[in-house]
C-alpha positions in Angstrom: -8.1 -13.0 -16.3 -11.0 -11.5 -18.1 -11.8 -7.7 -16.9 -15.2 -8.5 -16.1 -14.2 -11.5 -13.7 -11.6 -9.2 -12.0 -14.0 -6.4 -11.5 -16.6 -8.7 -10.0 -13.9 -10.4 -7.6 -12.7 -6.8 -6.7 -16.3 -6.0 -5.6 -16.5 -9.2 -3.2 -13.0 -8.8 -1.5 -13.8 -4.3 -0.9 -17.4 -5.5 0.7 -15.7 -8.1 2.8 -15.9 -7.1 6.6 -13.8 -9.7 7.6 -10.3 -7.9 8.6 -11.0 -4.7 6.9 -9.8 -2.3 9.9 -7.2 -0.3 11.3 -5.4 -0.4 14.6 -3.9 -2.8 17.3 -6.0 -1.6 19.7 -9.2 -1.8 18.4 -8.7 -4.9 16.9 -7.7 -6.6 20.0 -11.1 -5.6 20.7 -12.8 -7.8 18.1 -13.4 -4.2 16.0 -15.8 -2.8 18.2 -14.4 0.7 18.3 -17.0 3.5 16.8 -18.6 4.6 19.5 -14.9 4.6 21.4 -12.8 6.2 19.3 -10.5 8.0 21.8 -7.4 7.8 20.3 -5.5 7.9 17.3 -7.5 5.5 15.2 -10.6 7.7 15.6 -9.3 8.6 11.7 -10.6 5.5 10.4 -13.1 4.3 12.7 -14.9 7.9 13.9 -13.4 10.8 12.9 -16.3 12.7 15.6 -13.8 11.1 18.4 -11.1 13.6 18.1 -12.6 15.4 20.2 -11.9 12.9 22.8 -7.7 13.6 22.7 -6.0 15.2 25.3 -2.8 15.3 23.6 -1.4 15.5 20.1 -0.8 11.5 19.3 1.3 9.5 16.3 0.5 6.1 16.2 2.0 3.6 13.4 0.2 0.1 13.7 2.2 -3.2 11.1 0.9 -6.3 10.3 3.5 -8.5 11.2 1.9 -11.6 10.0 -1.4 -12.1 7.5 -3.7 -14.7 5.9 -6.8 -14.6 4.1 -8.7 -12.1 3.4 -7.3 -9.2 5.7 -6.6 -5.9 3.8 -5.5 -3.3 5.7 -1.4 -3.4 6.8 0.3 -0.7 7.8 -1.6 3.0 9.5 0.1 6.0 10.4 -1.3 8.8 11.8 -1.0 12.5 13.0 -3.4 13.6 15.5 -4.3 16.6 17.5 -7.4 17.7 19.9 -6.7 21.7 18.4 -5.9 22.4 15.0 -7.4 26.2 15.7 -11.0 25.2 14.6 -11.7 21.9 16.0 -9.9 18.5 16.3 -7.9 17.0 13.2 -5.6 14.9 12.2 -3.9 13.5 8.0 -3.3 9.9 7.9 -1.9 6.7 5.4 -3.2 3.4 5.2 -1.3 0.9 3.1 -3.5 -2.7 2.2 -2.7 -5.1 -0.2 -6.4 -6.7 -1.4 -6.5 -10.5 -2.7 -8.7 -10.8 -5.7 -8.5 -14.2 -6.7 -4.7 -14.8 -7.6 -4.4 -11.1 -8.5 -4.1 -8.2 -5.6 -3.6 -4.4 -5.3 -1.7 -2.6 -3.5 -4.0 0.6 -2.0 -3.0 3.5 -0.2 -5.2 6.0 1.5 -4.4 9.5 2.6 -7.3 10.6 4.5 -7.8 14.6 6.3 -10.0 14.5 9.2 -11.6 17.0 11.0 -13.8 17.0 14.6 -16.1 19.5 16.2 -18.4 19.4 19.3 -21.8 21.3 18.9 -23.5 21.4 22.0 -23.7 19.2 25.3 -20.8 17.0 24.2 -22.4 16.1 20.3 -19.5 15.9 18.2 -19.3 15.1 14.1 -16.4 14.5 12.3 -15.8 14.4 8.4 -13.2 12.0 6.7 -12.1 13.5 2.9 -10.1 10.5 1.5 -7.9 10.4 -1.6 -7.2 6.7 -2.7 -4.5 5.3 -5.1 -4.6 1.4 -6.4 -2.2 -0.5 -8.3 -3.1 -4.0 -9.4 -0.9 -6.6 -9.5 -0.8 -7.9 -12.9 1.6 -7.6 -16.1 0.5 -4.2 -17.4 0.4 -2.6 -13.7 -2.7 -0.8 -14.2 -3.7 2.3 -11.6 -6.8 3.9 -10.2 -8.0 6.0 -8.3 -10.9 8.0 -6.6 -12.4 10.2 -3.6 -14.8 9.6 -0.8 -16.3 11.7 2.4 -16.7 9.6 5.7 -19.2 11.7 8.3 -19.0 10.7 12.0 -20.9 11.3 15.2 -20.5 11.0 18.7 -22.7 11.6 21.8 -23.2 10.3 25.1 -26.7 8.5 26.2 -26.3 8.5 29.8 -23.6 8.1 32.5 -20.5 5.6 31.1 -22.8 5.0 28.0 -22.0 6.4 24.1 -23.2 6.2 21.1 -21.7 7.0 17.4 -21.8 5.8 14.1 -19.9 6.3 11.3 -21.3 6.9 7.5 -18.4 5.6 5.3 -18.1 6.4 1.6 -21.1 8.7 2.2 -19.9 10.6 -0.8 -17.5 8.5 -3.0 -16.4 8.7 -7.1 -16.0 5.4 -8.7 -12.6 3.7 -8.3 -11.7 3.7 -12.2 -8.7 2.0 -13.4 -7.1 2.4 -16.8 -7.6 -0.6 -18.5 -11.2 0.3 -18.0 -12.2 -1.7 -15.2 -14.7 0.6 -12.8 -15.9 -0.6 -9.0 -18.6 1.4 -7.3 -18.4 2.6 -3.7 -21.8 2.1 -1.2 -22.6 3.6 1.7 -21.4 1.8 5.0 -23.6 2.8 7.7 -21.6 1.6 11.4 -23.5 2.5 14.4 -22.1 1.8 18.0 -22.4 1.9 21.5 -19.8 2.1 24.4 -20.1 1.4 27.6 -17.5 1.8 31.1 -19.4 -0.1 33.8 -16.1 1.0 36.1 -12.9 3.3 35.2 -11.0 0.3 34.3 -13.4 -1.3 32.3 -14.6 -0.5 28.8 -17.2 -2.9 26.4 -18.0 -2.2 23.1 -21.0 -2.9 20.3 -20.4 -2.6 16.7 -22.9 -3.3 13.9 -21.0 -3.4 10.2 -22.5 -2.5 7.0 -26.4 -2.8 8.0 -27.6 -2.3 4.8 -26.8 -5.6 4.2 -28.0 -7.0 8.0 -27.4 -10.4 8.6 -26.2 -11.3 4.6 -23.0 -11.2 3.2 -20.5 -8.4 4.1 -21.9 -7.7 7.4 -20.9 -8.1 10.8 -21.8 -8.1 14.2 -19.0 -6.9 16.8 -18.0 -7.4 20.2 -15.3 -6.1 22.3 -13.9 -5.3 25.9 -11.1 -3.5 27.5 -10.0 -4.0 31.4 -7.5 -1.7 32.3 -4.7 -3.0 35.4 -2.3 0.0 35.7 -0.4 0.4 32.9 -1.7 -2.8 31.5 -4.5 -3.4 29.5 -5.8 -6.4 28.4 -8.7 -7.0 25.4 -10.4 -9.5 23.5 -13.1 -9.6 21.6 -15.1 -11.4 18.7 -16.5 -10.4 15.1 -19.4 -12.1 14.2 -19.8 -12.2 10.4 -23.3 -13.4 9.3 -21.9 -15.0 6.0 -19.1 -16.5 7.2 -18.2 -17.2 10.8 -16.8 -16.0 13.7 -13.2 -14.1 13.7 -11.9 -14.1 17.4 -9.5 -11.7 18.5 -7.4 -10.5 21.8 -4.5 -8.1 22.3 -2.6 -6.3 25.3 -1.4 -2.8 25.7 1.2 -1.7 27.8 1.8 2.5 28.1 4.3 4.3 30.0 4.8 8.1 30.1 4.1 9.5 26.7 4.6 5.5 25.2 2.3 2.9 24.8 2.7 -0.3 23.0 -0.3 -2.5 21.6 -0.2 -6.0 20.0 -3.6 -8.0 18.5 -4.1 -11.6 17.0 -7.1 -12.6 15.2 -7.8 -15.9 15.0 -9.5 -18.0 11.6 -13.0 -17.7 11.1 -14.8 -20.2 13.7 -11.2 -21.4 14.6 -9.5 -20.1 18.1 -6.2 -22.5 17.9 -5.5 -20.8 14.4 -4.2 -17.6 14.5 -4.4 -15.4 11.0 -3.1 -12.4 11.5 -0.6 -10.3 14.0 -0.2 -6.7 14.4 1.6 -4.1 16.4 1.0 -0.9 17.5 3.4 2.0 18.8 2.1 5.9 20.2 3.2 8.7 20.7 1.5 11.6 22.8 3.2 14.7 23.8 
């Protein structure tokens, strides 16, 4: 396959918004997650809510089953509300990309750091080292850096709002046989909202420099909480393509919980495309 083609299909499937997260949990909520952020996953989607943890978390989310275009499929993280100067947390995400009959195998190792400012304003900072292998005969490699910055704050009672600025700073992802992709700016803003104490909605808006074009998406998402169940389901809108529905269920017992998500195919409910499972940790 000619470099030029694969660069061009490496662009398309990196700016796809379809499946391109982290996380049983939030998934089960249709992606809606940056302005909640009060777990483990905060990492990928807002660093800002580490501030949120009450205890030091790992959580591991697999993909047990994937079609399509989804990327990410396997997270694990280390998490803690005091590292001595603020919330942090070091974490791997393994993806496998398609790019047209060719894929790469990605990993991330990403540091992230939280601090609240005043009157419960919190930013958070992402520093990200990635490292790509594509899946062709020579086994070319690449690899690059990028800062995500995160903020959290709360707009009235039961209501926040965050966004995260993804690849804010970012170096080309170069590979050796000479093959280069660029990194933009994703800006993800968010709102949360707890109407009662057992139940939590959520509003994501995906890449809105491209607003209602390709590789944008608008998200949906809700959590209701029944003792030490919780049940979610959710819906990401993606203006190009479709609509990718999703639902999960959580089950947590003393320092355990458990999470599982499905996502369905774009526009079809009956067809589910991807699985995933989630384990934590907190002590």
């Amino acid at each position: 396959m000619p470099k030029r083609l694969i660069a061009c299909l490496m662009v398309l499937a990196l700016s796809m918004s379809a499946r391109a997260c982290v996380g049983s949990r939030p998934w089960g909520m249709g992606g809606a997650f940056v302005a909640v952020a009060d777990d483990g996953a905060a990492v990928y989607w807002n660093p800002a809510g580490l501030i949120q943890l009450q205890d030091k978390e790992v959580q591991f989310t697999a993909t047990l089953a994937a079609e399509g275009g989804f990327r990410y499929r396997n997270f694990l993280a280390y998490t803690e509300p005091d590292a001595g100067f603020g919330a942090g947390g070091i974490s791997w995400i393994q993806s496998r990309t398609p790019l047209g009959g060719v894929y790469t195998d990605d990993h991330a190792f990403v540091y992230s750091y939280a601090r609240e400012l005043a009157d419960d304003f919190a930013l958070g900072l992402n520093v990200r080292y990635e490292r790509r292998l594509k899946d062709t005969k020579d086994r070319p490699k690449a690899s690059g850096y990028s800062v995500d910055i995160g903020a959290l704050f709360p707009l009235g009672p039961g209501l926040q709002a965050g966004f995260l600025l993804q690849d804010v700073f970012a170096t080309d992802i170069e590979w050796k046989d000479g093959d280069r992709v660029e990194q933009g700016v994703n800006f993800r803003p968010g709102l949360a909202w707890r109407p009662a104490d057992n139940l939590l909605v959520a509003v994501d808006l995906y890449n809105t420099s491209r607003l209602f074009d390709e590789g944008s998406s608008l998200r949906l998402g809700g959590e209701l909480t029944a003792g030490d169940l919780k049940i979610r389901a959710g819906a990401d809108r993606q203006f190009d393509v479709g609509t990718v529905w999703t639902a999960g269920i959580g089950y947590g017992k003393g320092p355990w919980q458990v999470d599982y998500a499905v996502l369905t195919e774009v526009d079809d409910w009956r067809q589910v495309d991807v699985q995933q499972v989630g384990l934590t940790y907190r002590f």
